[in-house]
N, CA, C and O atoms as a printed pandas DataFrame, in Angstrom:
     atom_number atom_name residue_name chain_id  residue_number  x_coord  y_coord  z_coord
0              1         N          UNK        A               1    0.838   -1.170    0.000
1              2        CA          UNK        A               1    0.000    0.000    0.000
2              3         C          UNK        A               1    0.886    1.238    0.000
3              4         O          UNK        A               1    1.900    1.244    0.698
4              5         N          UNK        A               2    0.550    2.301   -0.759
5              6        CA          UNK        A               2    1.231    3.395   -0.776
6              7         C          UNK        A               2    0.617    4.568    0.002
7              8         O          UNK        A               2   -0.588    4.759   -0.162
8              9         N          UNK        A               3    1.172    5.226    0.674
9             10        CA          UNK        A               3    0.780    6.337    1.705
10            11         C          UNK        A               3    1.197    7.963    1.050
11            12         O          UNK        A               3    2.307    8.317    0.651
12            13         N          UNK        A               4    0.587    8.353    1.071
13            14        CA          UNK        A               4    0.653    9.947    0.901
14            15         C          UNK        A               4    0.992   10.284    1.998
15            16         O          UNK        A               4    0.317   10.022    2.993
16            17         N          UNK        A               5    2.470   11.143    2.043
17            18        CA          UNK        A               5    2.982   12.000    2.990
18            19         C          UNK        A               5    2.063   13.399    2.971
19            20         O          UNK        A               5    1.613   14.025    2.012
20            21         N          UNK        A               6    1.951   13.665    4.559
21            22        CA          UNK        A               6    0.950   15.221    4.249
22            23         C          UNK        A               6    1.843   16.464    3.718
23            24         O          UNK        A               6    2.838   16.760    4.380
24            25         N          UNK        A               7    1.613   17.015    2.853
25            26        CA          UNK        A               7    2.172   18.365    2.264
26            27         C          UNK        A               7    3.195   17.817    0.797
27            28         O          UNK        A               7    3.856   18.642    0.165
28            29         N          UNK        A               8    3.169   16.206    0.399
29            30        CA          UNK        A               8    4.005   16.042   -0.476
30            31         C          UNK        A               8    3.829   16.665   -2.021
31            32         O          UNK        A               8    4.551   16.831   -3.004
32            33         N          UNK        A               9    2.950   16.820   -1.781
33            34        CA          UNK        A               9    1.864   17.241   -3.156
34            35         C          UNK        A               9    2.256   18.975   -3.382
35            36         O          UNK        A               9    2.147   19.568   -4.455
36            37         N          UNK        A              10    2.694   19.535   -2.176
37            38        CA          UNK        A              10    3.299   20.741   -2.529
38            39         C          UNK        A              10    4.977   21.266   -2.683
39            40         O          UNK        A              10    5.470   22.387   -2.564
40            41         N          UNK        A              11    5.586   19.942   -2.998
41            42        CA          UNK        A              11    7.298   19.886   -2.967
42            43         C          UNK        A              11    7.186   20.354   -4.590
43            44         O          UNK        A              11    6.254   20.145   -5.367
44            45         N          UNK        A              12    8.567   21.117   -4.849
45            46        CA          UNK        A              12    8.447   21.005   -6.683
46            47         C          UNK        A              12    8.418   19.987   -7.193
47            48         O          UNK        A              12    7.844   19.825   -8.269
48            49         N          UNK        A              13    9.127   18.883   -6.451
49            50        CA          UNK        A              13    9.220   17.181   -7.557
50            51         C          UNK        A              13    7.982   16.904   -7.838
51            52         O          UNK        A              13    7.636   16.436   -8.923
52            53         N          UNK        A              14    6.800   17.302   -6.397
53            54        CA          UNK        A              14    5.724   16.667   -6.931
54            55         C          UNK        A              14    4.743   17.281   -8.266
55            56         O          UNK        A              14    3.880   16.913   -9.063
56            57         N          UNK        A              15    5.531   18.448   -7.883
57            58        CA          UNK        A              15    4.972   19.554   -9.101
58            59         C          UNK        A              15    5.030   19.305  -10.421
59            60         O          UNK        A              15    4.043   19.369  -11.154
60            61         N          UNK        A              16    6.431   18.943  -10.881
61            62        CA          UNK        A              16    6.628   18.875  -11.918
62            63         C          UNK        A              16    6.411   17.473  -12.608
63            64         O          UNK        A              16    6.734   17.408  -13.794
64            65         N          UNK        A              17    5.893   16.329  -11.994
65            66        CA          UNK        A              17    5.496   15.183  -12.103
66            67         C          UNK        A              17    4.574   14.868  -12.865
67            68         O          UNK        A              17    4.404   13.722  -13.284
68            69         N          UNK        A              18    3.904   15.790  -13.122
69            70        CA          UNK        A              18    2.739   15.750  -13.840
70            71         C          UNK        A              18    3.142   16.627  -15.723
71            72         O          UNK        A              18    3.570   17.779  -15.789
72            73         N          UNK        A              19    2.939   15.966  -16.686
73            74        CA          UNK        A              19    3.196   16.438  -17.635
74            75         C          UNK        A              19    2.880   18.292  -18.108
75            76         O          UNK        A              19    3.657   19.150  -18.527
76            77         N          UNK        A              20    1.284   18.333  -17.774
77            78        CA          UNK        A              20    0.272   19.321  -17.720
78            79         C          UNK        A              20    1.292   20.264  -17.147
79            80         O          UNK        A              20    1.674   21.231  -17.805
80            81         N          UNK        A              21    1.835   19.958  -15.691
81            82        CA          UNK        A              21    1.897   21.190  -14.912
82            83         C          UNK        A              21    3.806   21.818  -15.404
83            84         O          UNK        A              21    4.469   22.822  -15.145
84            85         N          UNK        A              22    4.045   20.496  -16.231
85            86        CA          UNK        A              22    5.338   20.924  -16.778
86            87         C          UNK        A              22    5.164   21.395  -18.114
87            88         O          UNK        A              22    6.237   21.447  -18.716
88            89         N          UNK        A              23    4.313   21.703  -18.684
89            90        CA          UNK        A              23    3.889   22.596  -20.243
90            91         C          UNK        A              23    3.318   23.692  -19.524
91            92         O          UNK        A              23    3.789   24.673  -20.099
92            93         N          UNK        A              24    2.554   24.113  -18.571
93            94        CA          UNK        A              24    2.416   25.308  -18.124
94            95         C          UNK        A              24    3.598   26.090  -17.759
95            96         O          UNK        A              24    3.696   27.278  -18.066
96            97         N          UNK        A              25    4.571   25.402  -17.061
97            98        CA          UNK        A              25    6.006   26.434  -16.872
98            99         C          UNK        A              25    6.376   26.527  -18.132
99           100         O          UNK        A              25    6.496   27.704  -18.473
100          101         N          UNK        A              26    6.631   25.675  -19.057
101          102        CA          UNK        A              26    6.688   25.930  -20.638
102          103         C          UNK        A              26    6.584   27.098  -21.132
103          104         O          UNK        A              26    7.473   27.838  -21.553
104          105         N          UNK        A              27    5.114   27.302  -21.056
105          106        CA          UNK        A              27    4.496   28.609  -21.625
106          107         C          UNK        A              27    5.044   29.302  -20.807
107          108         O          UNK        A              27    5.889   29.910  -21.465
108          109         N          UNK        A              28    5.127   29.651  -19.670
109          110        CA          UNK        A              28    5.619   30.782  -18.734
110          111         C          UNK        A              28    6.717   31.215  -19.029
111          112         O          UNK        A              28    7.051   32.392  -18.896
112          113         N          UNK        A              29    7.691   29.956  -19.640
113          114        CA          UNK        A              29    8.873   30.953  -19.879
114          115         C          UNK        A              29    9.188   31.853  -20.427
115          116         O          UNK        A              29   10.078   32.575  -19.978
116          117         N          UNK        A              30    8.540   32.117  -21.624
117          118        CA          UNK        A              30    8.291   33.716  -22.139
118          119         C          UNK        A              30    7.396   35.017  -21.346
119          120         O          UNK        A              30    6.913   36.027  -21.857
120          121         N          UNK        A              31    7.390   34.696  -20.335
121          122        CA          UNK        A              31    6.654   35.660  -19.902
122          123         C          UNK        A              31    5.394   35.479  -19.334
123          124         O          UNK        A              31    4.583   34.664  -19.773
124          125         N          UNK        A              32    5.144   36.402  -18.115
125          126        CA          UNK        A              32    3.487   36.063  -17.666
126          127         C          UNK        A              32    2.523   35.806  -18.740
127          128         O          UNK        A              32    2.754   35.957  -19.940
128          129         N          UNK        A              33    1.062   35.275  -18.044
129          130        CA          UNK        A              33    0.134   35.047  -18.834
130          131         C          UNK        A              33   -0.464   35.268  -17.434
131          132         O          UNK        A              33   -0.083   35.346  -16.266
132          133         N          UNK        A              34   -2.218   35.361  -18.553
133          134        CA          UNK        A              34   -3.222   35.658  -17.090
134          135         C          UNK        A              34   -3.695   33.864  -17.512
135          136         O          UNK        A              34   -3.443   33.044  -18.394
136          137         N          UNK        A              35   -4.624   33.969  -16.079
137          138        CA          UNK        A              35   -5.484   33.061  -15.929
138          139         C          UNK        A              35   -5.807   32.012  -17.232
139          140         O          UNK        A              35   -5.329   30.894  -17.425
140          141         N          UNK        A              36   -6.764   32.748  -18.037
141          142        CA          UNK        A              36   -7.563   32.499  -19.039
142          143         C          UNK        A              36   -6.416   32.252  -20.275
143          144         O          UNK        A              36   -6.428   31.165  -20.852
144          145         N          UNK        A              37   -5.682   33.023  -20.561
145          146        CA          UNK        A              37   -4.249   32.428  -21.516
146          147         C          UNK        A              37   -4.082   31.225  -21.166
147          148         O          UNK        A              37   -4.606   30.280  -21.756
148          149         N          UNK        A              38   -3.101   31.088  -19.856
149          150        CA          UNK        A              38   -2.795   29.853  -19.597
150          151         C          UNK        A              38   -3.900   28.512  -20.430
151          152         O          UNK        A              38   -3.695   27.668  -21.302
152          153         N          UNK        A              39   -5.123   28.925  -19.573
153          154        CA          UNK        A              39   -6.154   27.446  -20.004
154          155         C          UNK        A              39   -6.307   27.463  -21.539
155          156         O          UNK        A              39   -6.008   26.415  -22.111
156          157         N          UNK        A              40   -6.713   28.456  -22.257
157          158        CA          UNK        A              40   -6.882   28.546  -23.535
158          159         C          UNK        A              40   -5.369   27.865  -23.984
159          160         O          UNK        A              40   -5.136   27.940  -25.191
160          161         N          UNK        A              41   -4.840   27.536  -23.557
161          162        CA          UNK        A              41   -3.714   26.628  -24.585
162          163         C          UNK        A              41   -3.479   24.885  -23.894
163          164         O          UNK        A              41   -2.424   24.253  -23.825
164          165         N          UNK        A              42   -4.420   24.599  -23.596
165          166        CA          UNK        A              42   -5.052   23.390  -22.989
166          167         C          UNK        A              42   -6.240   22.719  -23.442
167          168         O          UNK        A              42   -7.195   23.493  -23.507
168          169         N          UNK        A              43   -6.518   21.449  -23.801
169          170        CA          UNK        A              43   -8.094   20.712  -24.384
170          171         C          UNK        A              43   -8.249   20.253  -22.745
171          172         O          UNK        A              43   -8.641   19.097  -22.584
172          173         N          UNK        A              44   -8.043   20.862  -21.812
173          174        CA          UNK        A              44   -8.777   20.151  -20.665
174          175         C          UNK        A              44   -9.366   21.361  -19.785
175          176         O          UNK        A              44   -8.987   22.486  -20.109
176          177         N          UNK        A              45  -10.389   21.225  -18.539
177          178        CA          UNK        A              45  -11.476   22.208  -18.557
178          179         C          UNK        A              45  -10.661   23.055  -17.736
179          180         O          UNK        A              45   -9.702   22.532  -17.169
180          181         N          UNK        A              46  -10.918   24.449  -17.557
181          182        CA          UNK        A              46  -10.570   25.540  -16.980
182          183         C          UNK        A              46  -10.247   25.235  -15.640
183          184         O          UNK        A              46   -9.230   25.586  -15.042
184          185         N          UNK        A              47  -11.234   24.524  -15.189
185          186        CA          UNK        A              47  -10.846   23.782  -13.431
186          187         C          UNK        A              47   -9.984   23.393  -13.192
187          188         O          UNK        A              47   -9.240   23.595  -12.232
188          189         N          UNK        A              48   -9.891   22.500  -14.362
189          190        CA          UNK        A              48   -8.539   21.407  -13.989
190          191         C          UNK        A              48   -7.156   22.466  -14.387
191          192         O          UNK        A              48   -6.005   22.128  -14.108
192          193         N          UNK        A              49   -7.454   23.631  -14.998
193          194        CA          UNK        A              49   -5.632   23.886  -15.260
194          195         C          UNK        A              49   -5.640   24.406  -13.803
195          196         O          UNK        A              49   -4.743   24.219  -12.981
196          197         N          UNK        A              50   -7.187   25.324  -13.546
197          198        CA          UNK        A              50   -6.518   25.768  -12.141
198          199         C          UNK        A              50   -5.973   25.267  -11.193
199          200         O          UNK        A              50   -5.083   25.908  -10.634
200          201         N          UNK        A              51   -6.356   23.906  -10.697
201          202        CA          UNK        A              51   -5.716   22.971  -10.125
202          203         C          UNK        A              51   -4.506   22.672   -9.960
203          204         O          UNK        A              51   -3.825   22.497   -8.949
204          205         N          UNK        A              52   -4.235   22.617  -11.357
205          206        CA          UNK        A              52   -2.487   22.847  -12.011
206          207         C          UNK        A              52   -1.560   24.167  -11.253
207          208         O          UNK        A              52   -0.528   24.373  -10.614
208          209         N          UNK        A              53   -2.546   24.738  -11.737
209          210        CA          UNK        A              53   -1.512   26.411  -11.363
210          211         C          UNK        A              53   -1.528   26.129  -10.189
211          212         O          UNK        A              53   -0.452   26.286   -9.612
212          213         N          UNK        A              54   -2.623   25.649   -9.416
213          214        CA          UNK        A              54   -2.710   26.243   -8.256
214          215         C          UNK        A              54   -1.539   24.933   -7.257
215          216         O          UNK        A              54   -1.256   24.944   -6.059
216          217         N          UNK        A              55   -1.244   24.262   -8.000
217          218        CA          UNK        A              55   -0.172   23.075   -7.194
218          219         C          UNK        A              55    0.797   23.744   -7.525
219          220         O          UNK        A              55    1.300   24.380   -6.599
220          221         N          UNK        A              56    1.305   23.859   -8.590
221          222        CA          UNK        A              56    2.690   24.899   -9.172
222          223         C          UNK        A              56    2.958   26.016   -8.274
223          224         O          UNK        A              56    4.151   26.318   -8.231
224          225         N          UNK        A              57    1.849   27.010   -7.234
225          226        CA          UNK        A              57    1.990   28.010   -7.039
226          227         C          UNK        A              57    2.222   27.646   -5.440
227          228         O          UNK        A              57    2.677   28.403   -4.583
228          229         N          UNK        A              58    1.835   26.436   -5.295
229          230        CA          UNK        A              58    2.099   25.891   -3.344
230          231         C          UNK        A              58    3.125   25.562   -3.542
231          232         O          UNK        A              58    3.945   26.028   -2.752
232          233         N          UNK        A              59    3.691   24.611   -4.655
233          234        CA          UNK        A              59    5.226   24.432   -4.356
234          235         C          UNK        A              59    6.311   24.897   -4.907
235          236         O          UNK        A              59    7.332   24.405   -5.385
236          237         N          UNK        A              60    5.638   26.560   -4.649
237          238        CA          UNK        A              60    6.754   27.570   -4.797
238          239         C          UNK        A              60    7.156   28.056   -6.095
239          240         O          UNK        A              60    7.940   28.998   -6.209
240          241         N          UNK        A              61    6.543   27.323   -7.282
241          242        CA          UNK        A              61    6.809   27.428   -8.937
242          243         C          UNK        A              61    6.639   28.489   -9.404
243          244         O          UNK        A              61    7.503   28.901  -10.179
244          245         N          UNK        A              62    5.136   29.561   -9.027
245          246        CA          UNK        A              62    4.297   30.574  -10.045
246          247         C          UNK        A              62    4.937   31.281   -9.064
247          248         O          UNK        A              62    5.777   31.078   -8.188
248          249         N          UNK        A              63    4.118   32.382   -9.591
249          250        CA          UNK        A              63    3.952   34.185   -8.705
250          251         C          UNK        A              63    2.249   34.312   -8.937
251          252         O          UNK        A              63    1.650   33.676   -9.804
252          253         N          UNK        A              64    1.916   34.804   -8.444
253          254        CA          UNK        A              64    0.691   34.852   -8.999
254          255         C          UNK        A              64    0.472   37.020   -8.798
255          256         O          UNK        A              64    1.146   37.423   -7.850
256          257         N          UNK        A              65   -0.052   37.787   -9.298
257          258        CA          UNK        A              65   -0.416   39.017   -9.485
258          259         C          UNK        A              65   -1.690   39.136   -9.915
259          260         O          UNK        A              65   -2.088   38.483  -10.880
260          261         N          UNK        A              66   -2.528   40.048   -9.196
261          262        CA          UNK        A              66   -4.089   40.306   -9.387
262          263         C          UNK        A              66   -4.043   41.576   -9.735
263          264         O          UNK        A              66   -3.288   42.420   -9.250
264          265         N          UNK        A              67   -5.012   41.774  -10.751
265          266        CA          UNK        A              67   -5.195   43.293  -11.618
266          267         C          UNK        A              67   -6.600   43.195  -11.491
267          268         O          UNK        A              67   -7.018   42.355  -12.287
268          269         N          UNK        A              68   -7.786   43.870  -10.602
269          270        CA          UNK        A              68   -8.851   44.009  -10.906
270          271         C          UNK        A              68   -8.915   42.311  -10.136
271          272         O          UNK        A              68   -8.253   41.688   -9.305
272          273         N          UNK        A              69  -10.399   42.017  -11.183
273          274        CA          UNK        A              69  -10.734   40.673  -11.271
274          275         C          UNK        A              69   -9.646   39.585  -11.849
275          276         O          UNK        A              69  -10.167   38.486  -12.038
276          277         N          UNK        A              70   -8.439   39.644  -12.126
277          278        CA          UNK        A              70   -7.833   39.026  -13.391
278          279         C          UNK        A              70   -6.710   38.558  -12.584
279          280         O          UNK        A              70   -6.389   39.184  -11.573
280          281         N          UNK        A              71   -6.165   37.637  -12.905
281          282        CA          UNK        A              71   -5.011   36.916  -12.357
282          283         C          UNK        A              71   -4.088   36.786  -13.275
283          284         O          UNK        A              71   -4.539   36.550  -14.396
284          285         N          UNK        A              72   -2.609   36.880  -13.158
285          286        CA          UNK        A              72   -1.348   36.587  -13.362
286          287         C          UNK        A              72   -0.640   35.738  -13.027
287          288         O          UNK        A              72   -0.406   35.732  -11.819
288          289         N          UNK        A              73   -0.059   34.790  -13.757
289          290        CA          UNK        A              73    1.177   34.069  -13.078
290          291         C          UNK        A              73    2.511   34.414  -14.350
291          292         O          UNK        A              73    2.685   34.900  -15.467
292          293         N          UNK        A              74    3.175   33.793  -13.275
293          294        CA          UNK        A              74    5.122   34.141  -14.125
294          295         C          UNK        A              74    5.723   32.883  -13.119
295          296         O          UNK        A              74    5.386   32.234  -12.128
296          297         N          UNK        A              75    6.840   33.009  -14.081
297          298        CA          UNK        A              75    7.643   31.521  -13.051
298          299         C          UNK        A              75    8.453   32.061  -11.933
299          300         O          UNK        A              75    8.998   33.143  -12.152
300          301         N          UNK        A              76    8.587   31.652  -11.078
301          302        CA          UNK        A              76    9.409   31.961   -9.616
302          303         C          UNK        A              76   10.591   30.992   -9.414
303          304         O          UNK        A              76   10.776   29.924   -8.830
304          305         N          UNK        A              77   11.359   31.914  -10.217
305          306        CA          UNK        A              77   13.171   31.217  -10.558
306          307         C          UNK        A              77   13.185   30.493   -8.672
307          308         O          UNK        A              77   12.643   29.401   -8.501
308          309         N          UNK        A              78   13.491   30.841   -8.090
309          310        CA          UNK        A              78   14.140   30.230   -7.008
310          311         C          UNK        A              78   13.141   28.977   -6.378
311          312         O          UNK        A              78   13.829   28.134   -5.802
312          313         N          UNK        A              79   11.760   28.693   -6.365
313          314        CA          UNK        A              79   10.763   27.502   -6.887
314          315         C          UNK        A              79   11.836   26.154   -7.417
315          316         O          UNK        A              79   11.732   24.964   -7.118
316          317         N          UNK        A              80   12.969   26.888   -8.382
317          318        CA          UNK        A              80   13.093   25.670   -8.712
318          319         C          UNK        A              80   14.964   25.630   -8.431
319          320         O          UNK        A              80   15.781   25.084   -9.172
320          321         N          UNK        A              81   15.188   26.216   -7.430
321          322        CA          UNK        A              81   16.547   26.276   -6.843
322          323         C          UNK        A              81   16.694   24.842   -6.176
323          324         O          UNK        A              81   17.848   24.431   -6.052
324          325         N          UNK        A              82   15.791   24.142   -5.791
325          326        CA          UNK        A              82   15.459   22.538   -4.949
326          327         C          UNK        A              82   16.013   21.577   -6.083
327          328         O          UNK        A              82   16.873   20.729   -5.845
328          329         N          UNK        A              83   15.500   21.760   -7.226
329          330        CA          UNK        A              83   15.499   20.864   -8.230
330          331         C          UNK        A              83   16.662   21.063   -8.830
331          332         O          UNK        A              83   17.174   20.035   -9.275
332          333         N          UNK        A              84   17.365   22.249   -9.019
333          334        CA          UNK        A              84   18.758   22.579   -9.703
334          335         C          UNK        A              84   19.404   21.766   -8.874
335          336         O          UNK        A              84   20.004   20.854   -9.442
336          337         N          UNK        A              85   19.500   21.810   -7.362
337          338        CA          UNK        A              85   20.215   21.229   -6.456
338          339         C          UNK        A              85   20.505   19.900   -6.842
339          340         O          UNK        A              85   21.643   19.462   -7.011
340          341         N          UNK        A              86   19.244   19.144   -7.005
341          342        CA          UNK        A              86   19.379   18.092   -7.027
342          343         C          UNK        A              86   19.785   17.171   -8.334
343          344         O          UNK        A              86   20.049   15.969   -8.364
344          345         N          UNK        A              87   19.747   18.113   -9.378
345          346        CA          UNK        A              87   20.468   17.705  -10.723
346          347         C          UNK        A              87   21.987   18.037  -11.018
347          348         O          UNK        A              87   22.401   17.483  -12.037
348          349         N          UNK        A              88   22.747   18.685  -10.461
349          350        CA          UNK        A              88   23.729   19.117  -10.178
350          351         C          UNK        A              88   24.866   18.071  -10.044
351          352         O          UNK        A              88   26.007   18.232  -10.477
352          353         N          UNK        A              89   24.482   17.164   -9.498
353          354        CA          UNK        A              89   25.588   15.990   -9.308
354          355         C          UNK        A              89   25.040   15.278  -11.074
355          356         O          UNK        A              89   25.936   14.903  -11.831
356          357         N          UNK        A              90   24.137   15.219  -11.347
357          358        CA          UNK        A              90   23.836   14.565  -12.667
358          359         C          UNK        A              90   24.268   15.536  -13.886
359          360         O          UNK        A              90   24.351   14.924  -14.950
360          361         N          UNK        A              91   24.449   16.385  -13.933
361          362        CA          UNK        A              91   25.086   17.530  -14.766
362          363         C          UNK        A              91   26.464   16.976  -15.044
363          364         O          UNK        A              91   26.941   16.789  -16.163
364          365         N          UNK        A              92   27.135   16.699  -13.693
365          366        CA          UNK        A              92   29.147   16.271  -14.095
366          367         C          UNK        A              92   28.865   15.148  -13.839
367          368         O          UNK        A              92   30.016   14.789  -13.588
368          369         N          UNK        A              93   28.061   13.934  -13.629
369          370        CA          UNK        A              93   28.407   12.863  -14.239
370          371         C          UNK        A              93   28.262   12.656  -15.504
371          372         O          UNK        A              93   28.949   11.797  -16.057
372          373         N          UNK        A              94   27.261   13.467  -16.259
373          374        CA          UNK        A              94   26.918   13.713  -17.898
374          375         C          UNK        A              94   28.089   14.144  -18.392
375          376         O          UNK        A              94   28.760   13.390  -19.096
376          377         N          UNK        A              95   28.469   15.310  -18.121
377          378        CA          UNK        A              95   29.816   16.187  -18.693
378          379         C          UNK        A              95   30.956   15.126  -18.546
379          380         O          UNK        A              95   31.702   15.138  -19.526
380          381         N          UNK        A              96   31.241   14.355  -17.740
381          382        CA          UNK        A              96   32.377   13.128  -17.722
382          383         C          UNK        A              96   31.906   12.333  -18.617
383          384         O          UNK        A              96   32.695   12.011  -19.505
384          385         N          UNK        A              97   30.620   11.820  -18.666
385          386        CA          UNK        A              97   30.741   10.649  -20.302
386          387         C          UNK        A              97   30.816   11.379  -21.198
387          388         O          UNK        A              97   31.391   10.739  -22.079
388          389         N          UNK        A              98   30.602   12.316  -21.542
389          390        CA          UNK        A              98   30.674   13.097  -22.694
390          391         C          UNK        A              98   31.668   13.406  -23.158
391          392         O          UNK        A              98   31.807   13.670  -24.352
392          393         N          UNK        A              99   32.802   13.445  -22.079
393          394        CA          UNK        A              99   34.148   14.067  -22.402
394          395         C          UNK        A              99   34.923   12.318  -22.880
395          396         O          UNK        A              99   35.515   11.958  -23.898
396          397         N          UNK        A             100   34.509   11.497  -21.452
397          398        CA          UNK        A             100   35.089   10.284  -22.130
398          399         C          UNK        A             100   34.513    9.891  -23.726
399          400         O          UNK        A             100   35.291    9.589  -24.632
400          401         N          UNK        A             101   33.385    9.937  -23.854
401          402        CA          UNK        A             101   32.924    9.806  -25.772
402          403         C          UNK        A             101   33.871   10.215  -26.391
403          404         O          UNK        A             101   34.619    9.432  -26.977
404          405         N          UNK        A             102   34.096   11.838  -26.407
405          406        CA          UNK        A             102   34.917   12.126  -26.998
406          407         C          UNK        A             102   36.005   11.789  -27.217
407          408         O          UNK        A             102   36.520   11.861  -28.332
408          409         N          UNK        A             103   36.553   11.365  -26.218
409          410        CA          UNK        A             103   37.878   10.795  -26.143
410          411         C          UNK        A             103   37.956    9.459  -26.704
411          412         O          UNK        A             103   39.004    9.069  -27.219
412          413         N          UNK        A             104   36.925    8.737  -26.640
413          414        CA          UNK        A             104   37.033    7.425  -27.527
414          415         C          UNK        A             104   36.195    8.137  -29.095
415          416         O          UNK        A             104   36.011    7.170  -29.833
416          417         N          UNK        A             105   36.041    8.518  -29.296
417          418        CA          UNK        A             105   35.292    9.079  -30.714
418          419         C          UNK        A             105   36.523    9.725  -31.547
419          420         O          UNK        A             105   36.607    9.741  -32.775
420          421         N          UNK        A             106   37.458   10.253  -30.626
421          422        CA          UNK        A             106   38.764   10.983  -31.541
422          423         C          UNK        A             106   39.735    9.873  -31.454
423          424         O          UNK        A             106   40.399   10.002  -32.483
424          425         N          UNK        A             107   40.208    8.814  -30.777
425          426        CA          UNK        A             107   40.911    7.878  -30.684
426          427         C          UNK        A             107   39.951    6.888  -32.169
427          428         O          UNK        A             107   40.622    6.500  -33.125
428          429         N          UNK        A             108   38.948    6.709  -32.138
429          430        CA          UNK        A             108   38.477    5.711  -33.314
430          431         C          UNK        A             108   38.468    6.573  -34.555
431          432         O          UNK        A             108   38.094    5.894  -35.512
432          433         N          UNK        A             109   38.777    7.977  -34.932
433          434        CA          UNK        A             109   38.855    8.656  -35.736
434          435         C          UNK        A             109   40.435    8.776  -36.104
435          436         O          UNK        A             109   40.870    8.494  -37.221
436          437         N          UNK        A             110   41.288    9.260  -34.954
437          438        CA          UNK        A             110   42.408    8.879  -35.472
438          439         C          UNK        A             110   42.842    7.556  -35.674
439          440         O          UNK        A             110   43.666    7.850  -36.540
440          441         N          UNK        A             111   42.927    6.600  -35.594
441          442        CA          UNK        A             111   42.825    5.071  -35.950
442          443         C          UNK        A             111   42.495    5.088  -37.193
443          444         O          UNK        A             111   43.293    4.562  -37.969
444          445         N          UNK        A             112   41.228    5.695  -37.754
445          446        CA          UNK        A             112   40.658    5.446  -39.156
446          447         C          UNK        A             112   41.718    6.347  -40.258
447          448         O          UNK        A             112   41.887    6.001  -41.427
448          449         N          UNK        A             113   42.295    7.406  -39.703
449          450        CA          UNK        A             113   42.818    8.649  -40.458
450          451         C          UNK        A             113   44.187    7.812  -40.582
451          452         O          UNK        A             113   44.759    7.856  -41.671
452          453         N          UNK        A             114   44.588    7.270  -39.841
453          454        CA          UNK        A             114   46.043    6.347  -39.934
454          455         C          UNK        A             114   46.242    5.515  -40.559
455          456         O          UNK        A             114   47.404    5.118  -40.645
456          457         N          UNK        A             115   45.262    4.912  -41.236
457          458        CA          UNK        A             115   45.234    3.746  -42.097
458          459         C          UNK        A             115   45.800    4.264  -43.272
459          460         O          UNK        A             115   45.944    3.541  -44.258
């Protein structure tokens, strides 16, 4: 049986877990959008993006800004300072195979050039 930790649902991992709520930061990266933008670039109902935003915005992801009746969100760079953290060690283990590739990719190239 699997247990839901209370508040897990508002960590960024859990945030970004969901495809939906990772095409909404998508769009954000160019810049705010209100409310109604956001959903209008979605086939699913207005409720459900709010839902979306509104998990994105507990675990620290959005900004949200009110004009009147009208809502704003934008992305909240440091939201995802947790997650940089934690890719960070996976960044230079990438950059080390990459460098080793290379190093066997120019060794099987010079080999071929020597013939």
């Amino acid at each position: 049986m699997v247990t839901k930790e209370v508040g897990a649902d508002r960590t960024p991992f859990a945030a970004i877990a969901d495809p939906t709520r990772r095409a909404i930061l998508d769009h954000l990266r160019a810049g705010e959008l209100g409310a109604g933008e956001i959903a209008d670039r979605f086939p699913v109902s207005r409720p459900a993006i709010a839902r979306h935003v509104r998990v994105l915005r507990q675990a620290g992801l959005l900004k949200e800004r009110r004009d009147a009746q009208k809502r704003f969100y934008s992305l909240e760079p440091q939201g995802l300072a947790e997650i940089d953290r934690w890719l960070e060690p996976y960044r230079l283990y990438w950059a080390a195979r990459l460098t080793e590739l290379k190093a066997v990719a120019e060794e099987i190239h010079n080999a071929d050039t020597d013939k």
